[in-house]
C-alpha positions as CSV (number, residue, x, y, z in Angstrom):
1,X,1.8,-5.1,4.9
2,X,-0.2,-3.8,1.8
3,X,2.8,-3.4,-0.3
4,X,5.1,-6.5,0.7
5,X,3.2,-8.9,-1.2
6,X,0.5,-11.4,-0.2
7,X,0.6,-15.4,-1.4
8,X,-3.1,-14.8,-1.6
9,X,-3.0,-12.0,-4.1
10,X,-2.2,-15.2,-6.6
11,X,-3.3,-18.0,-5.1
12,X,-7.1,-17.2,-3.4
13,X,-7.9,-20.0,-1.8
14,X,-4.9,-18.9,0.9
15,X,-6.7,-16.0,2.1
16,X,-8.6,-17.9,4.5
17,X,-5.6,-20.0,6.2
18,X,-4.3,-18.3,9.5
19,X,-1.9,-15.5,8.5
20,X,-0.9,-12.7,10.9
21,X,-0.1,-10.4,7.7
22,X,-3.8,-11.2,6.4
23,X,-5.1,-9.9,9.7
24,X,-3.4,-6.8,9.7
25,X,-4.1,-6.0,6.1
26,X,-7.7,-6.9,7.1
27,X,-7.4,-4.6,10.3
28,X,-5.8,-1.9,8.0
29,X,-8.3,-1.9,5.5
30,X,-11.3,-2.0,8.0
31,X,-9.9,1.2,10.1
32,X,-9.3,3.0,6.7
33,X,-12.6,2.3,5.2
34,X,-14.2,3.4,8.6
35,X,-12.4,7.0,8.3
36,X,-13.0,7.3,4.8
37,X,-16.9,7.0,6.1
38,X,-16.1,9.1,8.4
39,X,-15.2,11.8,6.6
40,X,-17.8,11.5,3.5
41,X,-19.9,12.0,6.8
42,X,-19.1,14.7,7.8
43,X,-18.6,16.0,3.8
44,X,-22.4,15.1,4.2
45,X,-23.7,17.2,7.0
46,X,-21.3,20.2,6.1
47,X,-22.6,20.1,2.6
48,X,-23.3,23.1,0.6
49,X,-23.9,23.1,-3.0
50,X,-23.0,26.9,-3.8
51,X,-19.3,26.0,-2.1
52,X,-17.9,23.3,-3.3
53,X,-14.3,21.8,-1.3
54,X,-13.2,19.0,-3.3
55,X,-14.0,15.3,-5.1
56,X,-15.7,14.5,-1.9
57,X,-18.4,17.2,-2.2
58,X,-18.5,17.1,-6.1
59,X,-19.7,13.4,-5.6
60,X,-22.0,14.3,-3.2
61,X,-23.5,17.0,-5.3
62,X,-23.4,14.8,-9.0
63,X,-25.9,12.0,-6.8
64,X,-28.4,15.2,-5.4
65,X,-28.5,16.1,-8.8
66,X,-29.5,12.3,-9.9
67,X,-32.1,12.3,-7.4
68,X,-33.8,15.0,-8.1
69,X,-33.6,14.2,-12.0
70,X,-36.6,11.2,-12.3
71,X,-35.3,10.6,-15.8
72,X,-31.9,9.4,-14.5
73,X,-30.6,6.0,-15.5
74,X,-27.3,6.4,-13.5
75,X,-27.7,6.2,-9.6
76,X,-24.9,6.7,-6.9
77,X,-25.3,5.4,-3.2
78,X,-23.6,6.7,-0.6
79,X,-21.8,3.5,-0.4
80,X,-20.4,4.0,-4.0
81,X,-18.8,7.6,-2.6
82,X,-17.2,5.7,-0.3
83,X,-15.9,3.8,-2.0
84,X,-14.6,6.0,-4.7
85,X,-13.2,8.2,-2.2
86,X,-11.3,5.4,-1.3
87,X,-9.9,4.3,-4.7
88,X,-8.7,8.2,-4.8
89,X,-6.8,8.0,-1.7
90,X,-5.2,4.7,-2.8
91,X,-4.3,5.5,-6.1
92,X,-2.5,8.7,-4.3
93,X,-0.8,6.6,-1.9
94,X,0.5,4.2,-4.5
């Protein structure tokens, strides 16, 4: 579904007429987004700054470090992880 090609990668406005291939890449991207939460969830509770796993937990530990710094002009929210965590996985995939 992702990789087939969508109409409505060129031409926008067609993302909004009925299409059973725009549902399931919808559905696909909702579900994937929902474990990548998952999982920068439980990065979160597991979290330990002297042990760190992988990208996941070195994003986690750049943002503590910008909240505790007052002087820092750059800030990361946890929606931002997710999202880069994300990117990673799909630029692997692709």
């Amino acid at each position: 579904v992702v990789g087939s090609g969508n109409p409505a990668d060129f031409i926008p406005i067609l993302q909004f007429l009925p299409s059973k291939t725009m549902k399931s890449f919808v559905s696909i991207n909702n579900r994937f987004i929902a474990f990548v939460q998952k999982i920068v969830t439980e990065h979160y509770a597991t979290f330990d700054k002297d042990k760190i796993r992988d990208i996941t937990d070195s994003l986690i530990d750049h943002c503590e470090d910008r909240k505790l710094d007052e002087n820092s002009n750059v800030q990361m929210s946890d929606e931002k992880i997710v999202g880069i965590v994300n990117d990673l996985f799909g630029a692997g995939f692709d």
